[in-house]
C-alpha distance (Angstrom), angle and dihedral (degrees) to the residues before:
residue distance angle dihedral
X1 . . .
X2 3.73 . .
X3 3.52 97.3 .
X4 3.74 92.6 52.6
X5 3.63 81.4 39.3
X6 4.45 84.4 63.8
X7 4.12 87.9 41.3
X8 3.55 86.8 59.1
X9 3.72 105.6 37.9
X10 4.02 84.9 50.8
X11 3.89 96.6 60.7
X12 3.49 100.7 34.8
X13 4.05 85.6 52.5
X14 3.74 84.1 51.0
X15 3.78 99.7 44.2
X16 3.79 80.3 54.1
X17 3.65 103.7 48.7
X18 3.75 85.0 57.7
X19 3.47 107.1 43.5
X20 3.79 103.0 51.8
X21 3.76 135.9 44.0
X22 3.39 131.1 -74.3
X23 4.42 88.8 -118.5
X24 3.68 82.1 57.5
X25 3.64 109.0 55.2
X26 3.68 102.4 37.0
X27 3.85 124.3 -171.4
X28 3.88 104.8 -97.2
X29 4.14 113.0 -105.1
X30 3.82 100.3 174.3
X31 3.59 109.2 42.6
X32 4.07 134.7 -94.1
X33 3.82 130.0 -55.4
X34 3.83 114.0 -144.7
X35 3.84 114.6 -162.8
X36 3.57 122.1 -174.4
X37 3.97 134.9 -157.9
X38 3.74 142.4 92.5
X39 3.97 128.2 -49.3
X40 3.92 117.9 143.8
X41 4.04 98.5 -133.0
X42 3.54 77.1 -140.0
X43 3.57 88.7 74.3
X44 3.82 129.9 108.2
X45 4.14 84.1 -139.6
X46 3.62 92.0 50.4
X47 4.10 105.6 81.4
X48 3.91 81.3 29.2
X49 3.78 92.5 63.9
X50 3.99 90.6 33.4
X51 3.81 90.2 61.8
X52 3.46 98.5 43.1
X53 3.78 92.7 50.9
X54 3.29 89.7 43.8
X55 4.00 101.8 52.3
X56 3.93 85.5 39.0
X57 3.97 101.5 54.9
X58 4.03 87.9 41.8
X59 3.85 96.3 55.7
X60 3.94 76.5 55.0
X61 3.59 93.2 54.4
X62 3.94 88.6 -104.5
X63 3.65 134.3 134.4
X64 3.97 110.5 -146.1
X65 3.83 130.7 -138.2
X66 3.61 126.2 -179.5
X67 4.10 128.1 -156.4
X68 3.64 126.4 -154.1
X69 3.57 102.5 -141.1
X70 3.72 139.3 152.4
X71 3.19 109.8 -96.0
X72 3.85 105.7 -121.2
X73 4.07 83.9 47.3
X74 3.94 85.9 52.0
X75 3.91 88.6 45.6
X76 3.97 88.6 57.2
X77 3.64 90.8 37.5
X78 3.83 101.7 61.4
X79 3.93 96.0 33.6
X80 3.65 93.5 59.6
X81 4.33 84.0 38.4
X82 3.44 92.1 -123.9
X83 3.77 85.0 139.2
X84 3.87 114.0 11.5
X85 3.55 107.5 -105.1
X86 4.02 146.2 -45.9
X87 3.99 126.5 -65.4
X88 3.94 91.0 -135.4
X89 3.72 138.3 -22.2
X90 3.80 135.9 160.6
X91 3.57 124.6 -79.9
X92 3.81 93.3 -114.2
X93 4.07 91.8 58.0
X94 4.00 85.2 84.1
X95 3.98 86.1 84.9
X96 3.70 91.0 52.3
X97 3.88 100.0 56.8
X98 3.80 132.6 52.4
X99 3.86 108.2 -159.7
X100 4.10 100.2 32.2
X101 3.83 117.6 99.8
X102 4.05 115.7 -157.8
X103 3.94 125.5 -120.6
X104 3.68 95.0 -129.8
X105 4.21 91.1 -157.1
X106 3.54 106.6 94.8
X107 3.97 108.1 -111.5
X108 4.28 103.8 172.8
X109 3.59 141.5 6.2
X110 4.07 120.7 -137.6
X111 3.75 110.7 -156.3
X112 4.07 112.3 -180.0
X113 3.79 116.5 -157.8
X114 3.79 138.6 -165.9
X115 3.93 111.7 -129.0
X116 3.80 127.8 -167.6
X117 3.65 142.9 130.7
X118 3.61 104.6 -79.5
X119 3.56 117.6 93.0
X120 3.87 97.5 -171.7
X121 4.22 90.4 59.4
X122 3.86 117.4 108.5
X123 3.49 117.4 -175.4
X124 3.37 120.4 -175.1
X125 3.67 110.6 169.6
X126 3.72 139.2 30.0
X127 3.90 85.9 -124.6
X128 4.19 85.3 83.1
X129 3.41 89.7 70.0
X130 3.86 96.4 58.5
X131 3.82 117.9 116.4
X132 3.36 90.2 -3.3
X133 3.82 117.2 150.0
X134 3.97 98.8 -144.5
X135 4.06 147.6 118.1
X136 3.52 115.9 -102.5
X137 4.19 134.4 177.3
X138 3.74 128.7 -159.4
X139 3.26 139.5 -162.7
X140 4.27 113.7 -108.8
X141 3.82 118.3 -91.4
X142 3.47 95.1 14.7
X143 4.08 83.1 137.2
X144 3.51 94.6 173.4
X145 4.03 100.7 49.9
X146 3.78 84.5 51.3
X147 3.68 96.2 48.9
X148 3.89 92.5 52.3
X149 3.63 88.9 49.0
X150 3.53 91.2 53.6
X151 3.51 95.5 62.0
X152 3.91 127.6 96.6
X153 4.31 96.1 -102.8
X154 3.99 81.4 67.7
X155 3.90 112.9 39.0
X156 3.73 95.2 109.7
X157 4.03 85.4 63.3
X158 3.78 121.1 78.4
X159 3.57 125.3 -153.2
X160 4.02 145.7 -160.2
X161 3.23 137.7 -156.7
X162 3.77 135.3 -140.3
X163 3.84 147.0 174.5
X164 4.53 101.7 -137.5
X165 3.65 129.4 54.0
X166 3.33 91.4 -145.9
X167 3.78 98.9 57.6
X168 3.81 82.0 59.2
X169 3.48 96.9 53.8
X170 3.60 89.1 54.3
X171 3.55 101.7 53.9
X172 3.99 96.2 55.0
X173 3.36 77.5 58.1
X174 3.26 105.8 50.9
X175 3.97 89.0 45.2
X176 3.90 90.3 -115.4
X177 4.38 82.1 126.8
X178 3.36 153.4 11.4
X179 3.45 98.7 -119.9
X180 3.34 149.2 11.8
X181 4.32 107.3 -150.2
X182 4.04 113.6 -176.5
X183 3.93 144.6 122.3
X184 3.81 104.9 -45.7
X185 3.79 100.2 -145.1
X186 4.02 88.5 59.8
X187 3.58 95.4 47.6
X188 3.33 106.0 52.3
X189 4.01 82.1 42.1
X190 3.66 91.8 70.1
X191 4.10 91.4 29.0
X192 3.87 83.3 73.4
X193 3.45 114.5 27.3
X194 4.21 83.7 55.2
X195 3.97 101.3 29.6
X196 3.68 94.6 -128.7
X197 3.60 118.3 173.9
X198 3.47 107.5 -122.0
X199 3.46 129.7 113.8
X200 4.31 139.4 -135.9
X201 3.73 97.8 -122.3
X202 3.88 95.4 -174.0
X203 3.90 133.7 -45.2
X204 4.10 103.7 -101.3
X205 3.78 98.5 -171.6
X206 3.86 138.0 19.0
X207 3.87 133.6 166.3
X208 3.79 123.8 169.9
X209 4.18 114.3 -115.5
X210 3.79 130.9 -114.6
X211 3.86 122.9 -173.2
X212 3.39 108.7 -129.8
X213 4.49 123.8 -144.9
X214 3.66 128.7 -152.9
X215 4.09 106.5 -109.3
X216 3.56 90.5 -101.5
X217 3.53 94.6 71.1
X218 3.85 85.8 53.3
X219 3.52 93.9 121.2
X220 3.93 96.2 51.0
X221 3.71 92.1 53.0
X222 3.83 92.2 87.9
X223 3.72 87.9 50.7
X224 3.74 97.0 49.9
X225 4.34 85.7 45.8
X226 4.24 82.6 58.3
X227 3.73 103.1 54.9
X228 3.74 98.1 34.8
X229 3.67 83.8 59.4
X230 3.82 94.4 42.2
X231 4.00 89.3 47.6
X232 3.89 84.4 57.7
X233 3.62 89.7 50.1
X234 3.82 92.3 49.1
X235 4.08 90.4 41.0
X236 3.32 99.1 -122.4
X237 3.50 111.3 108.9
X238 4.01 104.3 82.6
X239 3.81 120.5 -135.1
């Protein structure tokens, strides 16, 4: 995985270095950041979130590296600052870690959707799925889907778990569950780029995204605040 990981890293550096201007990717001065977490280079957020990192850390003399990690191995990762912090959490995950200081500017949005077969089905709320005797399949390290189906309001539900999107896609369609309940943005990736029949019945959980810094980056926090905000201003960080 690593050295795919260094493939990767390479040609998306290079992509970068020739698509933007020189004032925007800077040689680095003070060193590299290494973020960890989880984002399926598959995604449509992943090169999004690559180039904004990567423009952000060089205006502050920063090279960037990102690790594909899972995410409770990411958690443990940054808190202890084996790497120096997390690509993107939710702003509740403060509680969970010791060591980890929050961005406060917003840098990503998770939206979670329900996906079946039936066009005509609008879900607007979790809350529908509550005592409600059914198959469901989830996307892997979705930690706090499977926590809430863990509880007592869902115990006459079973669950799966699996590693593609896709896979889930196809077994709504092939009848095999209920639902399929994952990342919206990735779904409806693969929804149209293969013209699967399967439909977004209703986004059941959202919460903006904050990258999170080891406490000995405390001091560049306010730094990294500034030019997120100016790259909005600009329009070149992508949401």
């Amino acid at each position: 995985m690593f050295i795919k990981y260094k493939i990767t890293s390479a040609l998306f550096n290079l992509v970068l270095l020739l698509n933007f201007s020189r004032s925007d990717i800077a040689f680095a001065q003070h060193g590299e950041i290494v973020l960890g977490g989880f984002l399926s280079e598959e995604s449509p957020d992943y090169n999004k979130m690559m180039k904004n990192y990567t423009i952000l850390f060089s205006r502050l003399g920063y090279s960037f590296k990102f690790i594909n990690l899972p995410l409770p191995r990411a958690s443990i990762m940054a808190d202890t600052g084996s790497i120096d912090g997390e690509i993107h959490r939710n702003i509740k995950y403060i509680s969970s870690v010791t060591n980890l200081i929050r961005v406060q500017e917003i840098v990503g949005r998770y939206e979670m959707s329900c996906y079946s077969t039936d066009k005509n089905l609008n879900i607007s709320k979790i809350n529908y799925l509550k005592n409600q005797s059914m198959h469901v399949v989830i996307k892997r390290g979705q930690l706090t889907l499977e926590t809430l189906l863990n509880s007592s309001d869902y115990k006459q539900m079973t669950y799966e778990i699996i590693d593609k999107d896709e896979l889930g896609i196809r077994m709504v369609i092939a009848g095999r569950c209920r639902f399929f309940i994952g990342r919206k943005v990735d779904i409806e990736h693969i929804i149209k780029n293969k013209g699967y029949k399967a439909y977004n019945n209703g986004t059941i959980y959202s919460s903006n995204l904050y990258m999170y810094l080891h406490k000995k980056h405390e001091k560049l926090i306010p730094s990294i605040t500034k030019t997120i905000q100016q790259m909005k201003k600009e329009g070149i960080y992508e949401m």
